[in-house]
C-alpha positions as CSV (number, residue, x, y, z in Angstrom):
1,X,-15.7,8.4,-6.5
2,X,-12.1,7.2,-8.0
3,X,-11.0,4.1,-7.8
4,X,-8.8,4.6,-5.7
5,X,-11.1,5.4,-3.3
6,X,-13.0,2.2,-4.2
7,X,-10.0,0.2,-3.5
8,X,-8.9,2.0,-0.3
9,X,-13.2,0.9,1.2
10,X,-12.3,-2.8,-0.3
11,X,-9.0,-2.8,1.3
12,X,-10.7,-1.4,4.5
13,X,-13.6,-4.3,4.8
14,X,-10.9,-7.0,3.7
15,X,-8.7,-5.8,6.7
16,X,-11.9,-6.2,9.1
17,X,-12.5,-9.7,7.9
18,X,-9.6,-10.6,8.0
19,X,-9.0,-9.5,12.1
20,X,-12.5,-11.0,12.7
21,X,-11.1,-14.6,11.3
22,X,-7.8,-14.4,13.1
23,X,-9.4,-13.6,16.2
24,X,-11.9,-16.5,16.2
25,X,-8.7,-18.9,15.9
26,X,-6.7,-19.8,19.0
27,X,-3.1,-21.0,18.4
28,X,-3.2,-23.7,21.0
29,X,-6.7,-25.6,19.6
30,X,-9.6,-23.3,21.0
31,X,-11.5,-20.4,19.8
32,X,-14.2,-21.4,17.5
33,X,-13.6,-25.0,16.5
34,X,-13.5,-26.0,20.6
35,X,-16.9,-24.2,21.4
36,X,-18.6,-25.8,18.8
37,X,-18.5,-29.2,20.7
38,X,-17.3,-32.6,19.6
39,X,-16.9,-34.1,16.5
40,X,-20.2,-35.0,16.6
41,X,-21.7,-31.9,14.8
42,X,-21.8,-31.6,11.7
43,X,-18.7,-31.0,10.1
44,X,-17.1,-31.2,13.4
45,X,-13.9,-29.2,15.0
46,X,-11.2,-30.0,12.1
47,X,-13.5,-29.1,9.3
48,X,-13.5,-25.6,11.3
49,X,-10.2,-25.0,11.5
50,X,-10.3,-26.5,7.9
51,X,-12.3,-23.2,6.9
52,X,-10.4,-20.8,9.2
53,X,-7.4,-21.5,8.0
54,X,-8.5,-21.2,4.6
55,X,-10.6,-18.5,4.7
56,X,-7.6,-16.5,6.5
57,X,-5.1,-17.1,4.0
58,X,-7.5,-15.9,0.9
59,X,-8.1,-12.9,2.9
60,X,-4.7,-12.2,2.8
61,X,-3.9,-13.3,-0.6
62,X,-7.0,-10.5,-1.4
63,X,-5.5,-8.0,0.3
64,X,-2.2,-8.0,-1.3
65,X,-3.8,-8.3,-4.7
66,X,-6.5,-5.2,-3.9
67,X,-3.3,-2.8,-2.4
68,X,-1.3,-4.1,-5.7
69,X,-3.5,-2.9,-7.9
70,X,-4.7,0.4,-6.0
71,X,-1.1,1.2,-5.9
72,X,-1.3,0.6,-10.2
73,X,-4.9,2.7,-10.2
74,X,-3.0,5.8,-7.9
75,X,-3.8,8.9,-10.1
76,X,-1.2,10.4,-8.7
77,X,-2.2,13.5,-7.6
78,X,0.2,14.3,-4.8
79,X,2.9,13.9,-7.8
80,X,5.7,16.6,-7.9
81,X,4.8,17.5,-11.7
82,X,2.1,19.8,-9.4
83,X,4.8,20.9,-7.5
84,X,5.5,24.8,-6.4
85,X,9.2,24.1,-5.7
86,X,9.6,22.5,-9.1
87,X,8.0,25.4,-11.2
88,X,10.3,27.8,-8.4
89,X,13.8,26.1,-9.6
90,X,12.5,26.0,-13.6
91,X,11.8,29.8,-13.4
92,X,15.0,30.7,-11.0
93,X,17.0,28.4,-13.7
94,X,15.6,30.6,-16.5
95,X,16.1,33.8,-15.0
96,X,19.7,33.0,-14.0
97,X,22.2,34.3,-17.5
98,X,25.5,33.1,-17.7
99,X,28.1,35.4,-17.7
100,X,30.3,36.6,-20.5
101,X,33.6,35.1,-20.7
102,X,36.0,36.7,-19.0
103,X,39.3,38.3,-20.9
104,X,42.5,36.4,-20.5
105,X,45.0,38.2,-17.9
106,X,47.7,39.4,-19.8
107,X,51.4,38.6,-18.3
108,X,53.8,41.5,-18.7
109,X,56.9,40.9,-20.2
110,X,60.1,41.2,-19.2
């Protein structure tokens, strides 16, 4: 397995985690940290929203630093040094001759 391919599963589970947390939030003060109950649980609704907020933003911070550095650990094998139209234009470029000069067109004189 390349690493690529290593990176692309990590950048795969990083993604679901990261739509699992921003799915538990609500924008307007619900999702997890209101059905949880009062403050009188421990750690209570702002130390929720404490951890979502943190936790989403790490997530993110991970996934640009796992596609940064699977876009460093490409092997690169969709390059165009493989490619059939390059080798076509180097051999039609070698099999093409220039032509011999041509002889200057002579004026007659009056």
């Amino acid at each position: 397995m390349s690493t690529f391919s290593i990176f692309l599963v990590l950048i795969t589970i990083v993604c679901f985690l990261l739509i699992i947390v921003i799915m538990v939030q609500n924008p307007k003060g619900g999702g997890l940290s209101s059905s949880l109950g009062g403050s009188t649980q421990m750690g209570g609704v702002q130390k929720t929203t404490d951890f979502l907020d943190k936790s989403t933003w790490t997530l993110a911070t991970i996934l640009i630093v796992l596609i940064l550095l699977s876009s460093l650990s490409f092997s690169g094998s969709l390059s165009d040094s493989n490619s059939k139209i390059i080798n076509e234009k180097e051999a039609a470029a070698a099999k093409t001759t220039t032509p011999a000069p041509a002889k200057p067109v002579e004026t007659p004189k009056k």
